[in-house]
C-alpha positions as CSV (number, residue, x, y, z in Angstrom):
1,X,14.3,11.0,28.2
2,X,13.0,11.5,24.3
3,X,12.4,15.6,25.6
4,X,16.5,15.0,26.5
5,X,17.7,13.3,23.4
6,X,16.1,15.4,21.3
7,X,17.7,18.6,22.8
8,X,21.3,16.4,22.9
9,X,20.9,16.3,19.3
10,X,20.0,19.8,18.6
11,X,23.2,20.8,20.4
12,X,24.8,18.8,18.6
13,X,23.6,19.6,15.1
14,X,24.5,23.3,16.6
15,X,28.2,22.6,17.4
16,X,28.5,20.9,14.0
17,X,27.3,24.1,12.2
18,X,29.4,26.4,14.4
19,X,32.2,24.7,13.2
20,X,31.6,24.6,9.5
21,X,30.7,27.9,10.2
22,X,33.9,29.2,12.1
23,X,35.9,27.4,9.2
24,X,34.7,28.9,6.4
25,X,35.2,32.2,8.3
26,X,38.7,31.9,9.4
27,X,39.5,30.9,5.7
28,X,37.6,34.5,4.3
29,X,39.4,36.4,7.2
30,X,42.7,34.4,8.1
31,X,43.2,32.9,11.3
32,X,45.1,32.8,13.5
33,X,43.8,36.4,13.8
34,X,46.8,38.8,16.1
35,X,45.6,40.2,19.3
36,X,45.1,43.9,18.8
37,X,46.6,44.8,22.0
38,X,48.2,43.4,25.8
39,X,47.0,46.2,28.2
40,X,47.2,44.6,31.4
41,X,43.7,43.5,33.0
42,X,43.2,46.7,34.9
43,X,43.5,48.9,31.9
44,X,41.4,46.5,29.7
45,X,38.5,47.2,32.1
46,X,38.4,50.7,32.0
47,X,38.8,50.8,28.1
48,X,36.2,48.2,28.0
49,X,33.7,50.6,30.0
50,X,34.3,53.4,27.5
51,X,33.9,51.2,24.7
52,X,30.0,50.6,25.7
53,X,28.0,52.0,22.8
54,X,31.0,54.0,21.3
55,X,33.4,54.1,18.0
56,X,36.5,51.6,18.4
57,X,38.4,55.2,17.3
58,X,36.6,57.2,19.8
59,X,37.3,55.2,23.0
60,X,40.8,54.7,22.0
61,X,41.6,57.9,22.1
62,X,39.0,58.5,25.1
63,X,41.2,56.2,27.2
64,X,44.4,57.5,25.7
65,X,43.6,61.0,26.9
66,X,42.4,59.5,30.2
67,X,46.2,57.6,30.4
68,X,48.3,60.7,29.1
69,X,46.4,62.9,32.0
70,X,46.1,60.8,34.8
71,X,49.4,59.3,35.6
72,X,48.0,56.3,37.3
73,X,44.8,54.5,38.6
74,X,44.9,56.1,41.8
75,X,45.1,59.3,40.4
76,X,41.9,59.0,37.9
77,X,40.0,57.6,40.8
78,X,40.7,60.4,43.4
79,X,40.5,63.2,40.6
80,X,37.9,65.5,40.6
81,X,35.1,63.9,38.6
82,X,34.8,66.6,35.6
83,X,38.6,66.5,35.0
84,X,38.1,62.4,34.4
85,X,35.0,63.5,32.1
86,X,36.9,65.6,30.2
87,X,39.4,63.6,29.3
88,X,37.4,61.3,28.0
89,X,34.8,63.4,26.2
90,X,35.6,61.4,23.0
91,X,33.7,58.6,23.9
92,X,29.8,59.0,24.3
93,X,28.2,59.4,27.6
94,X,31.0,60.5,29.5
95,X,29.2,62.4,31.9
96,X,27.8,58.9,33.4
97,X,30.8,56.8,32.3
98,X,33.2,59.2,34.5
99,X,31.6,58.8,38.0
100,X,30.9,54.7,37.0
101,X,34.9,54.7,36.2
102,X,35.7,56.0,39.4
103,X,33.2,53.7,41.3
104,X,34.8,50.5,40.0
105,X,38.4,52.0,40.7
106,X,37.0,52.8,44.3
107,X,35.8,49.6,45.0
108,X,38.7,47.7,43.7
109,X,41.1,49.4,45.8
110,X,39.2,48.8,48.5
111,X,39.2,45.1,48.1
112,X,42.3,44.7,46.7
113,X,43.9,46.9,50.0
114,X,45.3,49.4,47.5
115,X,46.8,46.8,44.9
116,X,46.8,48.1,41.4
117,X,46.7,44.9,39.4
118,X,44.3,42.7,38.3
119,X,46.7,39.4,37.4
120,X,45.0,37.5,39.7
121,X,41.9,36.7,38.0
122,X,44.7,35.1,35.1
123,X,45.2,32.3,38.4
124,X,41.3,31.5,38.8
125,X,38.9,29.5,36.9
126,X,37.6,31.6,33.8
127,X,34.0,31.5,35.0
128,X,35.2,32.4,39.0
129,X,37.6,35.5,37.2
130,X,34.4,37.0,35.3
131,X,32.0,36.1,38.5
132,X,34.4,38.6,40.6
133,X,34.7,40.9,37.4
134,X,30.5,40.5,36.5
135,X,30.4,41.7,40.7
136,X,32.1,45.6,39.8
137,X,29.2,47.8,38.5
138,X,28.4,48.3,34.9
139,X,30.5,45.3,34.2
140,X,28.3,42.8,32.8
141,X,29.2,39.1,30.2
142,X,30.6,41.5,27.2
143,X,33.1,43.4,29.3
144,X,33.9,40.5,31.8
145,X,35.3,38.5,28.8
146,X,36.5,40.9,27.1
147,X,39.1,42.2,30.2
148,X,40.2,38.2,29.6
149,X,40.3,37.5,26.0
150,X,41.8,41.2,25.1
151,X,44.1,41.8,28.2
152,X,47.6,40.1,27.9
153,X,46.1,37.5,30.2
154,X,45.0,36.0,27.0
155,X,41.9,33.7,28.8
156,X,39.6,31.7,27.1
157,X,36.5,33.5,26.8
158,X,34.3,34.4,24.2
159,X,32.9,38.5,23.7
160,X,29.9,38.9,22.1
161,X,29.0,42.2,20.5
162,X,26.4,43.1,18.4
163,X,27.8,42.2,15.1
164,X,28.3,38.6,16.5
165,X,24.7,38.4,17.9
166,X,23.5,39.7,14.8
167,X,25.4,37.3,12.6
168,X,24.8,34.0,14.9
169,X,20.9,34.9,14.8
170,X,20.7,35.2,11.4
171,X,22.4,31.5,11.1
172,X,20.3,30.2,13.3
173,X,22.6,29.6,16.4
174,X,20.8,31.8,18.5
175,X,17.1,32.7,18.8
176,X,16.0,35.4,17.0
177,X,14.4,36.6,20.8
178,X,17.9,36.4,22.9
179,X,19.6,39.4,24.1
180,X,23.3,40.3,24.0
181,X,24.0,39.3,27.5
182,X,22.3,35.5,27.9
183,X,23.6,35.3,24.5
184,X,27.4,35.0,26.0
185,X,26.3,31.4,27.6
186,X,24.6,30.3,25.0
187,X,27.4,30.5,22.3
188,X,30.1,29.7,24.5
189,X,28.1,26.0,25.4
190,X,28.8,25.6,21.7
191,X,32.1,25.7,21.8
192,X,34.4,22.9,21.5
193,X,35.8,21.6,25.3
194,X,39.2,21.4,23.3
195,X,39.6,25.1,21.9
196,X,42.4,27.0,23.2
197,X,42.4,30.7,24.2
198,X,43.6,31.3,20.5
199,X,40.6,29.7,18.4
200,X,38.0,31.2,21.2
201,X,39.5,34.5,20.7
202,X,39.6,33.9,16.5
203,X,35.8,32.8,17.0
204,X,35.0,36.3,17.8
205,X,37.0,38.1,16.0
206,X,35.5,36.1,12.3
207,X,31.9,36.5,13.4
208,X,32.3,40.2,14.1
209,X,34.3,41.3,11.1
210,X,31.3,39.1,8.9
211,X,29.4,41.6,11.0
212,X,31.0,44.3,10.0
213,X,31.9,43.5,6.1
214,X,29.3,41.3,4.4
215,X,26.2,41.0,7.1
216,X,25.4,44.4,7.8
217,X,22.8,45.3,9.9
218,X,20.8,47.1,6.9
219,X,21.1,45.4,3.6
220,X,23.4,42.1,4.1
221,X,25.9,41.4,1.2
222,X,24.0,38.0,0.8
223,X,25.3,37.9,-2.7
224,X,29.4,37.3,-1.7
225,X,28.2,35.6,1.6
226,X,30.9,32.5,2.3
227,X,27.7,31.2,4.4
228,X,24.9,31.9,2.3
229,X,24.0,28.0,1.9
230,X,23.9,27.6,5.5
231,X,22.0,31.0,6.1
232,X,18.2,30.6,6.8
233,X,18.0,34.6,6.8
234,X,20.0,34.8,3.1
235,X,18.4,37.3,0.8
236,X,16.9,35.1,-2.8
């Protein structure tokens, strides 16, 4: 019971620094924070698997070559496999990415008896939608909430990419030992019960633009850090 408590209460100390901590962010980087696009859920998988280990700038226009080519889903997934590679040769490792693409788009055909849309998964339970998502291959915690937080199904769950690993290590959220993907359950247990879709979605977005414009992964800003009291990692 004492083992329990004192875990209760280091949640709990946790959640209270998330907070202070997603304040102070959304006041350096304004929130509400705009969705930066409403593909449908289909599409927001597939640009999600070209966005693994990639350039925002180069998957964008990987997946806009892919949708100016290939007139629909179907199309890309019955194509020959080095016109799909071509097409989107701006994003890294498109030689494995192409036949992976195709694979998922086989599969859900198959078990959605030819449908085309994945609207559904906006119907079920968040962790049931990213169980059946989490099931496709290559699709692991990262792209399973991204398809629901970026897609116009707008669902409440939380992405974690590397800039937001790096930044809740270096606060002390997360063990410094914890991967990307276990990460995803660990920060989202943190979250407040009562958080919309919204403040979820704003949660991400602060912690990866601190990421990407004050705690770099070489040399952290430390010096104009809105967190640096709070930071055990902070620079003297």
């Amino acid at each position: 019971m004492h083992q329990l408590r004192l875990a209760d209460d280091s949640i709990a100390n946790l959640q209270e620094q998330l907070l202070v901590i997603h304040d102070r962010l959304c006041t350096e980087y304004g929130c509400p924070i705009a969705y930066f696009h409403s593909l449908d859920p289909l599409s927001e998988l597939i640009s999600a698997l070209l966005s693994h280990r990639t350039k925002n700038k180069d998957s964008h226009r990987a997946f806009q070559q892919l949708t100016q080519q290939f007139p629909t889903w179907a199309a890309v997934r019955d194509a020959p496999t080095e016109q799909v590679q071509a097409a989107i040769a701006p994003c890294t490792w498109a030689d494995s990415k192409a036949p992976r693409i195709q694979q998922v788009l086989r599969l859900i055909g198959e078990r959605l008896n030819g449908q085309w849309s994945l609207d559904f998964l906006g119907e079920m339970p968040v962790a049931e939608a990213r169980a059946w998502l989490e099931s496709l291959p290559g699709v692991g915690p990262k792209t399973s909430a991204a398809v629901l937080a970026f897609s116009r199904l707008r669902g409440r769950a939380l992405p974690v990419d590397s800039h937001h690993h790096r930044v809740a290590i270096r606060l002390g959220i997360l063990p410094a030992t914890i991967e990307v993907g276990p990460a995803h359950q660990m920060l989202e247990a943190l979250l407040p019960n009562d958080w919309n879709a919204q403040q979820v979605y704003d949660h991400h977005e602060v912690m990866m633009l601190h990421g990407q414009k004050c705690c770099y992964f070489r040399n952290p800003a430390c010096d104009r850090c809105p967190l640096r009291d709070l930071c055990p990692s902070r620079r003297m």
